[in-house]
C-alpha positions in Angstrom: -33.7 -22.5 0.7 -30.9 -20.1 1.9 -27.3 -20.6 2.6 -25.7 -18.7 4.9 -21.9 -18.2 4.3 -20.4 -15.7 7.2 -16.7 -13.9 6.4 -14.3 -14.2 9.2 -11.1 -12.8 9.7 -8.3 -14.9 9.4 -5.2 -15.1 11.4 -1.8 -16.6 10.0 1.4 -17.2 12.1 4.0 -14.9 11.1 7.6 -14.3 10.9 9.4 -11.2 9.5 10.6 -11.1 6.2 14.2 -12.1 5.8 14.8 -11.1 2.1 13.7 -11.3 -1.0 16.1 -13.2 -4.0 14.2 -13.7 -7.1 15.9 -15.9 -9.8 14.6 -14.3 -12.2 14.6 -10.3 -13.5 11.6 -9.3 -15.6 11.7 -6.0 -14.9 15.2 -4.0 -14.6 15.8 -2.3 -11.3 16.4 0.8 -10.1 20.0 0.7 -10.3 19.0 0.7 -14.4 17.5 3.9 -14.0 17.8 7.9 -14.3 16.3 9.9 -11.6 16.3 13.5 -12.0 15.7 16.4 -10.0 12.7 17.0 -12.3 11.2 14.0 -10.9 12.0 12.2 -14.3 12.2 8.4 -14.2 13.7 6.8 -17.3 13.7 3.0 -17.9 16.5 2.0 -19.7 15.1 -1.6 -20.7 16.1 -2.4 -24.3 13.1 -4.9 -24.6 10.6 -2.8 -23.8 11.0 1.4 -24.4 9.1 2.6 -22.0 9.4 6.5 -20.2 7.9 7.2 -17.4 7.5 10.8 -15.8 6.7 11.0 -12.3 5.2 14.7 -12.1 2.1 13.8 -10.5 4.0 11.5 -7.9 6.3 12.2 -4.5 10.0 11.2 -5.4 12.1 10.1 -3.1 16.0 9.9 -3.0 17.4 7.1 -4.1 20.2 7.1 -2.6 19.2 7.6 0.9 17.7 4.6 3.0 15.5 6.7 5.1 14.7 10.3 4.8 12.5 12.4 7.4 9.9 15.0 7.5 12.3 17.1 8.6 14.9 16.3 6.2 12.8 16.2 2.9 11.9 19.8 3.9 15.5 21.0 3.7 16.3 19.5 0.9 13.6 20.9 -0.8 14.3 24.3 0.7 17.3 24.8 -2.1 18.9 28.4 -0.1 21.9 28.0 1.6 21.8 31.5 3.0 18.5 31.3 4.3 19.8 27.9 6.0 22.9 29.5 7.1 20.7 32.5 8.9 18.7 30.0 10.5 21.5 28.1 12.1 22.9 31.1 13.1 19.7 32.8 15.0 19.2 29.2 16.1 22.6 29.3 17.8 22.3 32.5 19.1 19.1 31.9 20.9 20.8 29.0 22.2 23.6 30.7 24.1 21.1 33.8 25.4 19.0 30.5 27.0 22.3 28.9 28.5 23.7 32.1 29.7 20.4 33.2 31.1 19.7 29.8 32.5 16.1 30.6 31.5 14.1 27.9 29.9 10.6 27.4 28.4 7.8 25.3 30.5 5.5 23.2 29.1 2.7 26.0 28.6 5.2 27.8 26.5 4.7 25.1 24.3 8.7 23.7 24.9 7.4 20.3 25.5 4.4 19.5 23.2 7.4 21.1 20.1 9.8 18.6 21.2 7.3 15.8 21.1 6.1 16.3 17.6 10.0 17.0 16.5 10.6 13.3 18.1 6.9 11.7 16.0 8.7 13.0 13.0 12.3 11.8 13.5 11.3 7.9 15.0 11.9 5.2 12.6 10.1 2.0 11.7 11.4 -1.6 11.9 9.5 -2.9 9.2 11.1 -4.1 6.3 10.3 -1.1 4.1 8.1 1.6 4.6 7.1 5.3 3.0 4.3 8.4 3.3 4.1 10.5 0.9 1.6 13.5 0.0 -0.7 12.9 -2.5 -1.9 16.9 -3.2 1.4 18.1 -1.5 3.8 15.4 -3.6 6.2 15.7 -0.3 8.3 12.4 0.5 7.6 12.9 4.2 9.7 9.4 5.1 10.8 6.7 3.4 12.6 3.4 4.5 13.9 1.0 1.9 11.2 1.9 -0.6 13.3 0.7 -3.5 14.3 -2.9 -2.3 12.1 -5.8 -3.6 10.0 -7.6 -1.4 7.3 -9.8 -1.2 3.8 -7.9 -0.8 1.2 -10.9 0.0 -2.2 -9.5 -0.4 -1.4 -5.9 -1.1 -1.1 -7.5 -4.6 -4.9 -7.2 -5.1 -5.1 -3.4 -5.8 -3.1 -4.5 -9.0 -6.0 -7.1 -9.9 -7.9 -4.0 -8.7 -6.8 -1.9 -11.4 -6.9 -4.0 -14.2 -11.0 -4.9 -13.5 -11.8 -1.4 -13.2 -9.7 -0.9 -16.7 -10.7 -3.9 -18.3 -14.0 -5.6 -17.2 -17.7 -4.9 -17.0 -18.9 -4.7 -13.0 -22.6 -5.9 -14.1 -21.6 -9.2 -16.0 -21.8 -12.8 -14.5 -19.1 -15.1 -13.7 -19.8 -18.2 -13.1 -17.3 -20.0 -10.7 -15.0 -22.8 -12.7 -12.8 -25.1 -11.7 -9.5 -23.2 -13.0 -10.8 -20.5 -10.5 -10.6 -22.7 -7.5 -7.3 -22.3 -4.9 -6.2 -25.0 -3.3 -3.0 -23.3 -1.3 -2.8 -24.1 2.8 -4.3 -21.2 4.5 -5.2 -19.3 1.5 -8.2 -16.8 2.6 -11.5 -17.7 0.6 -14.4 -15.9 0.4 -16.2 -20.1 0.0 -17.2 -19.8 -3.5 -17.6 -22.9 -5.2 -17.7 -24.2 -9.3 -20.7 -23.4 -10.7 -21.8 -20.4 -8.3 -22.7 -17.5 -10.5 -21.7 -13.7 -9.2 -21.3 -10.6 -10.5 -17.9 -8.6 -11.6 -18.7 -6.0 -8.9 -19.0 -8.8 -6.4 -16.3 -10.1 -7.0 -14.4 -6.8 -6.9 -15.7 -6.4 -2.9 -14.6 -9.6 -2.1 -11.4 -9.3 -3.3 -10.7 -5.9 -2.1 -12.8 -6.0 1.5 -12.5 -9.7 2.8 -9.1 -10.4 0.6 -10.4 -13.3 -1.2 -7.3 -15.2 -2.8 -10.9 -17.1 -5.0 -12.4 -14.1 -5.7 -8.6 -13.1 -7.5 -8.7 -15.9 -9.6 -12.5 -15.7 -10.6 -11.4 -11.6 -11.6 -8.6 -12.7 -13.6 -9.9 -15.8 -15.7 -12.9 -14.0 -16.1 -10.7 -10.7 -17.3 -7.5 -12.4 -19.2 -8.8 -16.5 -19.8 -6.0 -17.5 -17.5 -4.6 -17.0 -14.3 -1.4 -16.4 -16.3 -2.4 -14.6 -19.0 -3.5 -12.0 -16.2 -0.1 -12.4 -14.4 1.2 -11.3 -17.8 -1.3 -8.2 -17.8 -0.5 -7.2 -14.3 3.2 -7.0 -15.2 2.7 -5.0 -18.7 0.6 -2.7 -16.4 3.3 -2.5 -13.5 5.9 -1.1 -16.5 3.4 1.5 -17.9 3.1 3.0 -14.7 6.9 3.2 -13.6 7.4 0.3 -11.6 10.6 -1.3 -12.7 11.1 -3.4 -9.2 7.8 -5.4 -9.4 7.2 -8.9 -10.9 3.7 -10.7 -10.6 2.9 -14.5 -10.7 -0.4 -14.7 -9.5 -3.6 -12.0 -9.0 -3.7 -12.2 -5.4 -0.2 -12.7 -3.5 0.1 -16.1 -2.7 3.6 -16.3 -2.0 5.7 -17.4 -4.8 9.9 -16.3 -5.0 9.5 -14.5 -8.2 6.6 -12.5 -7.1 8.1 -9.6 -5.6 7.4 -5.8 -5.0 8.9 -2.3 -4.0 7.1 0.0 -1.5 7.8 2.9 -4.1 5.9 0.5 -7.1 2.6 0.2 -4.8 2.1 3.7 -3.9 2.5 4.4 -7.6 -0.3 1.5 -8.2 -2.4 3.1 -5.4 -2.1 6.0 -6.6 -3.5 5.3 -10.0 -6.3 3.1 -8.3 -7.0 6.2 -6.2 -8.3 7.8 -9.7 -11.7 5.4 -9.6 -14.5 6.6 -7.3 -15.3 2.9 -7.1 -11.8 1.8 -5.6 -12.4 4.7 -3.7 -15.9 3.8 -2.1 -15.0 -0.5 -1.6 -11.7 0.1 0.7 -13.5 2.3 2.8 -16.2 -0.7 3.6 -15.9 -2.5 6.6 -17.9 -5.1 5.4 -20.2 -6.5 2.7 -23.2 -8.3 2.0 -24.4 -10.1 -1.1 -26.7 -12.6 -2.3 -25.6 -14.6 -5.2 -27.1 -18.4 -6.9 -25.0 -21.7 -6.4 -24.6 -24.3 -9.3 -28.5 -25.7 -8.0 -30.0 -22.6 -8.5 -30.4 -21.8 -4.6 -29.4 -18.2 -3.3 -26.5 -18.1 -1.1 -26.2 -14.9 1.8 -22.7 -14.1 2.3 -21.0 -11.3 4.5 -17.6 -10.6 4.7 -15.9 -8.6 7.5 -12.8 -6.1 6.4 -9.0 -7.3 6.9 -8.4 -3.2 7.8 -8.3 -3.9 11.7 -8.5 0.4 12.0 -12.3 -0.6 10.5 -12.9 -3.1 12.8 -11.5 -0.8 16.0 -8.9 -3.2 16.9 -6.3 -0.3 16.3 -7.1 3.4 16.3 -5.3 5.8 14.2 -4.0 9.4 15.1 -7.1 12.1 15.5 -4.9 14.2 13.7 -6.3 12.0 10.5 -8.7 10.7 9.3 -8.1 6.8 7.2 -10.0 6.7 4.1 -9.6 3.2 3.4 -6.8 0.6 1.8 -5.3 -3.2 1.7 -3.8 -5.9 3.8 -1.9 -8.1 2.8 -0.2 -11.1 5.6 2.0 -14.4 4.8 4.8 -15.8 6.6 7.4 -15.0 4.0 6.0 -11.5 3.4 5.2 -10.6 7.1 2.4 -8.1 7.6 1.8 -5.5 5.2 -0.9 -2.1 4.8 -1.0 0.3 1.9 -3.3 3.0 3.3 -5.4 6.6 1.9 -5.8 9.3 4.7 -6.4 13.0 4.9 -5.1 15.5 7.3 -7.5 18.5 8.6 -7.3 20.2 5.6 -8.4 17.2 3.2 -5.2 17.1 1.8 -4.8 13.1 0.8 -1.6 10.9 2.0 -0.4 7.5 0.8 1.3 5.4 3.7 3.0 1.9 3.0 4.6 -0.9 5.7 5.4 -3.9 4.1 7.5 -6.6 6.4 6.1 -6.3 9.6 6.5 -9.2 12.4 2.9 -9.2 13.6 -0.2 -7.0 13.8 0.3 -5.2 16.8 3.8 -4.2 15.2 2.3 -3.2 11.7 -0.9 -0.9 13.2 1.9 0.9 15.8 4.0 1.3 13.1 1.8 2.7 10.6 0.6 5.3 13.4 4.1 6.0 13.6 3.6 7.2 9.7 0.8 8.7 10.0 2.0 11.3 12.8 4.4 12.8 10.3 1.9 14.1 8.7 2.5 17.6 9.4 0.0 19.2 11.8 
């Protein structure tokens, strides 16, 4: 006798983050840090010696709270004269237009230039936010990527990471009771003590449907202990860089000292991005599987994507095209998207908004991103 078990997406009142004050510091921040124009990142922790060197990452300023398409490519430039010259002829055209009184039309293309030049200066009001070139390594915009703040679901490409390092994607789990969550509107994919699935299964669930269950089933089966694997996903986050990123739990339940930067995901997305398997599950927009409960009965389950550009609630640019990514929604964290596209050349992006007040903000916003890709 089947079971049918049907995924559903779920919706969570929201509120917009407010801020983000962990009592404790695990990690040292950027403030502790050396950033050079070699795109060097040094972490000065005494504790643990760890360097870390960016070359095969965007960098962004530090010291800037937002930086722009336009902006990053001047700085990146590095020739004063040729600036200088540009201004100039810039300037000069200006005053043959005004004492012509002669002006472009819209077939001239005058218009459509001055709409893209406004997509790449507009600004989000998310919390934090950043899109960066993944061939290019361009910091195309960035706002706030260094603050901490709380990343809700997002979390799971971290637990992500760690299976596809650590664990076999063809052994059994069976479902135990220190696997269970009991947390108010915590997202469950319905599994139950004694139901027996596979690693790979559980590695769809957590990264299509979000399953806060499927989390804890990945990391008790990977580290013996939800904690133990808290303590792995943080040795993890300081080998890769991230020195403003603390985890408690494998999937994001909110907790204060579970905390995040924009800049420490895209460097965790980034190194998931390596795995064809990460790869092929976040471009899914759904999944079906057949596993056996503690009786021994089979139990059909399918589970819809949390990416509403997969389920054609939102649409993003033509000018892209999304190759998958992860959701992540609480009321202290807001909404929250870590995305993979590719322009018309194939050339791959990474695209973060944590800290937005609803859905319909988060998708606008991220489409506000992804139109500084340049055309």
């Amino acid at each position: 006798m089947n079971k049918i078990k049907a995924g559903a997406v779920c919706l969570l009142s929201l509120s917009l983050l407010s801020g983000c004050t962990p009592s404790t510091t695990l990690i040292k921040s950027y403030t502790d840090t050396a950033l050079s124009s070699k795109s060097l990142i040094i972490n000065t922790a005494v504790e643990d010696d760890y360097t870390f060197f960016a070359e095969k990452l965007a960098v962004f300023p530090k010291n800037a709270s937002a930086i722009s398409a336009s902006e990053s490519m001047e700085e990146t430039e590095n020739d004063t004269s040729e600036n200088t010259e540009e201004t100039e002829s810039e300037t000069s055209e200006t005053s043959e237009t005004s004492e012509t009184g002669e002006t472009e039309d819209s077939e001239s293309g005058f218009y459509e230039e001055t709409s893209e030049t406004a997509a790449v200066e507009e600004d989000i009001d998310a919390k934090t936010g950043l899109i960066a070139g993944k061939d290019t390594l361009s910091n195309i915009y960035g706002k706030n990527i260094y603050d901490r703040v709380y990343p809700a679901s997002v979390t799971k490409i971290m637990t992500a990471l760690l299976t596809m390092e650590k664990a076999n994607f063809s052994d059994t789990v069976v479902f135990t009771e220190d696997m269970v969550v009991t947390d108010y509107g915590a997202k469950l994919c319905g599994f139950e003590v004694g139901d027996q699935l596979t690693v790979e299964q559980l590695f769809y669930g957590l990264l299509v449907y979000s399953g806060n269950d499927a989390a804890n089933a990945l990391a008790v089966h990977i580290a013996g202990s939800v904690e133990a694997f808290a303590d792995m996903m943080n040795t993890e986050a300081k080998k890769l860089g991230c020195v403003d990123t603390h985890f408690v739990n494998p999937s994001g339940l909110h907790d204060n000292d579970h905390y995040t930067s924009a800049y420490d995901l895209y460097m965790i997305f980034d190194k998931c991005l390596e795995y064809d398997i990460f790869q092929e599950v976040i471009r899914q927009n759904s999944y079906s599987l057949s596993y056996r409960d503690a009786a021994g009965e089979t139990v059909d389950a399918v589970y819809n994507t949390t990416n509403q550009y997969f389920l054609d609630y939102y649409d993003y640019p033509e000018s892209v095209r999304v190759l998958g990514g992860k959701t992540g929604t609480t009321d202290e964290a807001g909404c929250c998207l870590i995305l993979y596209e590719v322009d018309k050349k194939n050339q791959g992006y990474i695209s973060v908004i944590l800290g937005a007040s609803d859905s319909d903000e988060l998708y606008s916003e991220m489409n506000i991103l992804l139109n500084k890709i340049p055309k």
